[in-house]
N, C-alpha and C positions, 0 to 999 in steps of 0.2 A: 578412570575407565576400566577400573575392576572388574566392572559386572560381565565384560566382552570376553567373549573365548580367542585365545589366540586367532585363530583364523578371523572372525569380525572386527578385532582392531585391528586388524593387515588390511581389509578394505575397506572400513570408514573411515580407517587416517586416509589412505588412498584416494577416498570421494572426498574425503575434506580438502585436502592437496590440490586435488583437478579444480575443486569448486572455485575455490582463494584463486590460484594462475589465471584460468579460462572469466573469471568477473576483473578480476587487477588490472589485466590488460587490456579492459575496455576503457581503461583511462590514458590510452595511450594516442586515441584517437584524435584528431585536427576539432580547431572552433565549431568551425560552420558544423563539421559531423555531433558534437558534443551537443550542437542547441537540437539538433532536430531528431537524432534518434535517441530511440530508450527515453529519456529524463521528457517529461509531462513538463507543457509551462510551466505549473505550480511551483514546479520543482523548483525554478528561478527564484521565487519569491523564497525561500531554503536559502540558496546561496549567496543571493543576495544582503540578507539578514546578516549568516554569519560572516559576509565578506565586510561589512558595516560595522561588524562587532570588533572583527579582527584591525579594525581601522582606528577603532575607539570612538566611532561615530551614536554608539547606543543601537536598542534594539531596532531599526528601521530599515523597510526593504528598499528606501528610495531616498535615504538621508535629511526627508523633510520631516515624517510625517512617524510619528513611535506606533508601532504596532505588535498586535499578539496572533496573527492572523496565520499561526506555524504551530507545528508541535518541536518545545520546546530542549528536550534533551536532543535532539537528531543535529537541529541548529548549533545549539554548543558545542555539543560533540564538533561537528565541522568547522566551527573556530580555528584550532590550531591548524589546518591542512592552509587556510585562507593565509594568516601569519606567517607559513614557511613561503607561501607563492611571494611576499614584499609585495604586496600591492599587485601583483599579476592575476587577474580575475579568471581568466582562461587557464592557467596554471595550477590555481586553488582548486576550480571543478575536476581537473584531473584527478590531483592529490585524493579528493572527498571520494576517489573509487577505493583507495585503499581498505576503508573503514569498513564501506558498502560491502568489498570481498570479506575482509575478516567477520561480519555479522554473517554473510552467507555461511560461512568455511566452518563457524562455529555453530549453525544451527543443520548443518547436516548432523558434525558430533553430538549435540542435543536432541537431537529427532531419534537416533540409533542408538542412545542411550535411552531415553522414554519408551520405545521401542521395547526396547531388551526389558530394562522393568515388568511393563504389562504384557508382554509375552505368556502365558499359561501355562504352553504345552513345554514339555522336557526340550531342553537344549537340544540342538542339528549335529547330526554327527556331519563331522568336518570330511566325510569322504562324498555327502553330497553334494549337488548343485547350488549354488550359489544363491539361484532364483527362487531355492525350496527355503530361503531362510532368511524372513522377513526385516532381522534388523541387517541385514546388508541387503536386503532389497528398498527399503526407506530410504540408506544413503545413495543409493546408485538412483531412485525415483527423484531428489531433491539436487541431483547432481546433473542429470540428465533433460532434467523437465523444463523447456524453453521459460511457458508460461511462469513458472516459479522465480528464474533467473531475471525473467523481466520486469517481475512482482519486487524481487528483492533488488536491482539495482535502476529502480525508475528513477532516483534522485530526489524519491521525498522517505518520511518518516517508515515505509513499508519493511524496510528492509528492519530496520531495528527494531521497530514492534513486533517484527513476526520472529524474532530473534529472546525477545523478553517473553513473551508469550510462552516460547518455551520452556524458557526456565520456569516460567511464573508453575508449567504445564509439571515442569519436574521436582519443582518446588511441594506439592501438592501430594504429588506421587509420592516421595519420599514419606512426606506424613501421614501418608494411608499405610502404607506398607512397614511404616518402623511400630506401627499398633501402640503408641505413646500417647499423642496430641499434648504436646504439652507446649503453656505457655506461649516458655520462649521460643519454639518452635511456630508457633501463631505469631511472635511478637518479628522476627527476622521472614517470616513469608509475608508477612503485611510491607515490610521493605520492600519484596520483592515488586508487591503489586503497586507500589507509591512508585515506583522507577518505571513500573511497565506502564501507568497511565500517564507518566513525564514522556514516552517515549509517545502514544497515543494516546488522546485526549477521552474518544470513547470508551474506554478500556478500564469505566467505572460499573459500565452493564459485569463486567466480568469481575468485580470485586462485588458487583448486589448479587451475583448469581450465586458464589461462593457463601456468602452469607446468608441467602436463602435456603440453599443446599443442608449446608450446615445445619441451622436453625430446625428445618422438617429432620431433618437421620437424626438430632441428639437433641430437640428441645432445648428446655431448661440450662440444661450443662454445658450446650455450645455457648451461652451467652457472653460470659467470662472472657473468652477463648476471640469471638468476634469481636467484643472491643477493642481487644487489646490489637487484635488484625486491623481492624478499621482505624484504628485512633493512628497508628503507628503508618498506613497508607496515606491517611489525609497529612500529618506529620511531613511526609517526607513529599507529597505533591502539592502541599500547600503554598508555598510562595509561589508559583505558578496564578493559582487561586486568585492569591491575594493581587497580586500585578493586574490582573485581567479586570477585577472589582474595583480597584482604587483610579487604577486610571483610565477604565474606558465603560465603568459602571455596568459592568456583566462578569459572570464569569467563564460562558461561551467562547471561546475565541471567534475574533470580526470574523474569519473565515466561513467554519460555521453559521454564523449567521446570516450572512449573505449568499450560502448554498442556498439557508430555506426560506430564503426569504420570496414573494411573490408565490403565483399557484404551480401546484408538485405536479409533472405531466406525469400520470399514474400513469396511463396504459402506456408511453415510450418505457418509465421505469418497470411496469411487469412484461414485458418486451426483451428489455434486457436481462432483466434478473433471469430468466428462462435461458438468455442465451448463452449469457456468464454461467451459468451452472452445470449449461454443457460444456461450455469449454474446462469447466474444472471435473467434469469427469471424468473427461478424455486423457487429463494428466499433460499429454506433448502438445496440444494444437490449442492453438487460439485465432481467432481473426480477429481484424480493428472493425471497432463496432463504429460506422458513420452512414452519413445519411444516402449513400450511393450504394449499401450494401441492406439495406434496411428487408429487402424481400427476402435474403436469406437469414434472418431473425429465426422466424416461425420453422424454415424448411432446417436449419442448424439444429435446431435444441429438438424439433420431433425427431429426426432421425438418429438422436445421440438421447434422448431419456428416454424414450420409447423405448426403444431395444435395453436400454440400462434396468428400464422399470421391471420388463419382463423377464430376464438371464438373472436379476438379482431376486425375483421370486421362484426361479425354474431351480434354480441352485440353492436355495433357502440361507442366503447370504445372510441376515440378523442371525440365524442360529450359528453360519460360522464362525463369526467374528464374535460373537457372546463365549462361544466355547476355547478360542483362541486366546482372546484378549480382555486384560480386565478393563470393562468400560467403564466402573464405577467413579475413578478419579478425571474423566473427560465429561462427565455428564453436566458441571456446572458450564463448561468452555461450550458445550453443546447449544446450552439453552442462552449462553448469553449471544452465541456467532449466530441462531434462532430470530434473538433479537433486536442485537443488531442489522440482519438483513431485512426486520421489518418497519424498522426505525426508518432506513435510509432509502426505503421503495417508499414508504407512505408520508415519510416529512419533508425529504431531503429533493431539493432540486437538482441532481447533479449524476442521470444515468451512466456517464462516460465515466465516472469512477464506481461503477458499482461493484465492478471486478475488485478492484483497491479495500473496497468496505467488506468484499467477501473472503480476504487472505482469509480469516480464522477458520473459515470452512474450507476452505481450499487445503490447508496444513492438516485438519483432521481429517479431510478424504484421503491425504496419503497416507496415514496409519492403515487406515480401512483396506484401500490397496494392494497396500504389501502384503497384507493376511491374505486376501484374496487370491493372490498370484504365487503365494508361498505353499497353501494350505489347498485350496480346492482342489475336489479330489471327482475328475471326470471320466468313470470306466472305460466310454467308448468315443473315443477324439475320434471323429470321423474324418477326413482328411479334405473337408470343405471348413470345417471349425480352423483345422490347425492354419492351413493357408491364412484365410480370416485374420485370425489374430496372429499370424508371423507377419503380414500385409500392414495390418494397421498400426503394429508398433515399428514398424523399415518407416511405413509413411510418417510416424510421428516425431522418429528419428532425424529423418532426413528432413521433414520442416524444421527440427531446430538448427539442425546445423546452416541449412539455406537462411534464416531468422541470422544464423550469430552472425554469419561471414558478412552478410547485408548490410548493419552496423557498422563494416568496414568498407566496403567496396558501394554502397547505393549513392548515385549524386545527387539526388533531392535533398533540396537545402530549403527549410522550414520558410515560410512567408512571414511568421513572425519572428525571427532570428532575420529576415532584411529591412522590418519595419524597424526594428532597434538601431541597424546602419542605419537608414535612413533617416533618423531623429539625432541619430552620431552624428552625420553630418551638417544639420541645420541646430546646434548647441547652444544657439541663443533663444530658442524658443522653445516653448513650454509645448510635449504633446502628452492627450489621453487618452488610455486605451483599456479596455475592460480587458482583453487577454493582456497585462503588461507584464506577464514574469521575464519570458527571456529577452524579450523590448528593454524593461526597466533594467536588468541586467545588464545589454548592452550599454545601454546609452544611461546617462544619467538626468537626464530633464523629461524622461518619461513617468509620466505619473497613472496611477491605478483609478479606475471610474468602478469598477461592479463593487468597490467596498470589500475588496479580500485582505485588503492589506493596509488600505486608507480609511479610518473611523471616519473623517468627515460626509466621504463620497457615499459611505455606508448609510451613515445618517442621513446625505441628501437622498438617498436613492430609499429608504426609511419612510422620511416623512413627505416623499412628492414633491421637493425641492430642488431636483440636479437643474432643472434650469436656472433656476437664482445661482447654487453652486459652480456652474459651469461661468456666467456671466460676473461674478466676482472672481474665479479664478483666472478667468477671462485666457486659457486656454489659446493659444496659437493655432494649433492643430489637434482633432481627431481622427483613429487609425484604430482598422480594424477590420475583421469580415463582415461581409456585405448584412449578414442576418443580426450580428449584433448591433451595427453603426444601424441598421433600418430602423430595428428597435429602440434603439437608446436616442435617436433623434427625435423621433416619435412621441417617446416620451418624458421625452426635457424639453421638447416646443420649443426647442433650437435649429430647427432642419433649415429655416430661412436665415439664420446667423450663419451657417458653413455652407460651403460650397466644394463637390470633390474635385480635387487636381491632379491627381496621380490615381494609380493602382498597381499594383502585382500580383498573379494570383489569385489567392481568397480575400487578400488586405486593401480596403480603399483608405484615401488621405483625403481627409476634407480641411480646409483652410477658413478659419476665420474671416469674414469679411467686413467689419465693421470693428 
């Protein structure tokens, strides 16, 4: 932490410190609160894995069935928290916030370090403003920013990807700036990139984009330099690879494949891509994107890029940040966060994680940010602007802190966190459910139907078989919201084989009848 003037490491340690405490102690929270806030079902099928690993049970999220349907560094890494809980599974997810805080805690120090690197203009003198000096405005934006926190400790791979990322980000940095390229310097970042696609599986667009990069600025003479990157990346995420192709003949993980599997609803996904990109504008504010909030989509994202489109041409924002910052060493992370947003809008079935697939953009708009709020230089704040923006950052403020406390004090407890009780309690019978993370978590005789976790179900939902699949597995019970069980009865030609007996909420129980 060399590069930090006295004054900047006194508060990025500071924002490291608050970040680590204020995420740590969201593990401190009761069951029923742990299934339903923060952590995404998926997230189950994560802890579930390593709670199976830590068992000695092998990779499986359900102890029947082996799968690769996770990113796999995030899982192991959470091994050991699983092991200390002795078999206490509520105990283990707690634990697994530690990890989550110190990836956050570290990637504030790595942001304010990247930061400081591409910084241009001469060091801040220390009798300024705080807010006039971007690499403490990055850690106090990644410390402060609701949406980030909840990016970084949802309970799946996010929080560590966007932690490698960085490095991958400072890894790069470093070798633009030491004016070397050598080698070994290509041969130990190719490392870095083989760990950062173990940590996420897309995060090979970001090694082709480095390569591509490369390849156009130095030609001929990068080519040397990219094998040795490339060879030494596949090297180190290649058993992953290899696991995925031997035993379940792809090297997609099932999860993946069962996002794109069936037809991609474009306009829901350019819907939200619009609306995710406001809320990563705005830095503090997000709202949950679902289908009772669906009209303010369109009125969201106009009234936050519109005004964004226009203030960042009034102010000629690309010149400030060109003249601020060097963007040269962000330009491959650009075009690959590019294209991964258009991967995952035009293949991917799965708009309710699009925010998830747009961390990388989300990380490089807070570089942009802190230039902006550091650097821009406004002669006449008229005292309608000033209000304005002291208004909208109090309001973005006070959404997080209302956001954190929630987490502790909100009594809504998930329907799929009771359909899990409720399969706890009937333990002789087999149930399946397409949402099964925190279900199969719970209980152990629940089993996965969308094919995220279970190759078979994958396969039958694949080849137009779940009904043969369902009738050899011969299921007890199905459980689920009303729109997935409509659909999945519909089409597996089983809706006259079950019958519903219960419900809570969004979750119906249909019972086998024959």
């Amino acid at each position: 932490m060399s590069h930090f003037t006295s004054r900047q490491r006194k508060y990025v340690w500071m924002m490291s410190a608050v970040t680590f405490v204020t995420r740590a102690v969201l593990g401190l929270r009761g069951e029923a609160n742990q299934a339903s806030r923060l952590f995404k079902d998926d997230s189950f099928y994560m802890m579930s894995c390593a709670w199976h690993l830590a068992q000695g049970h092998g990779l499986t999220a359900d102890g029947v069935h082996p799968t690769n349907g996770i990113q796999p560094l995030f899982v192991f890494l959470d091994v050991p928290m699983f092991w200390l809980a002795q078999g206490d599974r509520w105990l283990g997810v707690q634990l697994t916030y530690i990890p989550m805080a110190i990836f956050s805690a570290i990637s504030v120090l790595l942001a304010a370090l990247i930061m400081r690197t591409l910084y241009t203009s001469q060091p801040d003198d220390d009798r300024r403003s705080i807010f006039r000096d971007p690499v403490i405005l990055v850690a106090i934006l990644w410390t402060a920013s609701y949406p980030m926190l909840a990016q970084m400790m949802n309970g799946l791979e996010t929080g560590l990807s966007s932690m490698m990322f960085l490095v991958s980000v400072y890894a790069y940095c470093r070798i633009e700036t030491s004016g070397k390229r050598s080698i070994k310097q290509y041969a130990l970042f190719g490392g870095v990139l083989g760990v950062l696609v173990l940590a996420r599986i897309d995060a090979v667009f970001f090694v082709a984009a480095i390569c591509i990069s490369e390849l156009i600025r130095f030609r001929s003479k990068a080519l040397l330099r990219i094998l040795v990157m490339g060879a030494v990346a596949v090297l180190v995420s290649s058993p992953w690879f290899i696991y995925n192709y031997m035993l379940f003949g792809n090297l997609m993980p099932m999860s993946g494949r069962s996002e794109s599997a069936g037809p991609v609803p474009l306009a829901i996904n350019i819907h939200s891509l619009g609306f995710f990109l406001a809320d990563i504008v705005t830095v503090f504010i997000m709202f949950p994107l679902s289908p009772l909030s669906i009209w303010v989509w369109p009125t969201w994202t106009a009234a936050i890029l519109i005004p964004a489109i226009l203030l960042w041409r009034r102010f000629e924002i690309t010149t400030l940040v060109q003249r601020n910052l060097n963007v040269r060493p962000l330009i491959p992370w650009m075009i690959a966060a590019g294209a991964l947003g258009l991967y995952y809008v035009f293949i991917f079935h799965a708009p309710y994680f699009l925010d998830r697939y747009l961390q990388p953009l989300r990380i490089l708009w807070f570089f942009v940010i802190a230039i902006i709020i550091a650097r821009i230089q406004v002669p006449h704040w008229g005292p309608i602007w000033k209000v304005s923006v002291a208004s909208f950052v109090a309001l973005g403020l006070l959404f997080g802190c209302a956001r954190y406390v929630n987490n502790f004090t909100a009594t809504w407890v998930s329907d799929l966190y009771e359909a899990g009780l409720w399969a706890k309690s009937h333990p002789q019978s087999r149930v399946g459910m397409c949402q099964s993370g925190v279900a199969g978590f719970t209980a152990d005789n629940v089993w996965n139907l969308d094919g995220k976790v279970n190759h078979d179900a994958l396969l039958a939902l694949k080849n137009h078989t779940m009904h043969a699949y369902l009738d050899t597995t011969r299921f007890d019970y199905l459980a689920d919201w009303l729109d997935f069980m409509h659909n999945f009865l519909e089409v597996s030609q089983s809706a006259n084989r079950y019958r519903q007996i219960d419900s809570f909420k969004l979750v119906r129980i249909y019972q086998r009848v024959e």
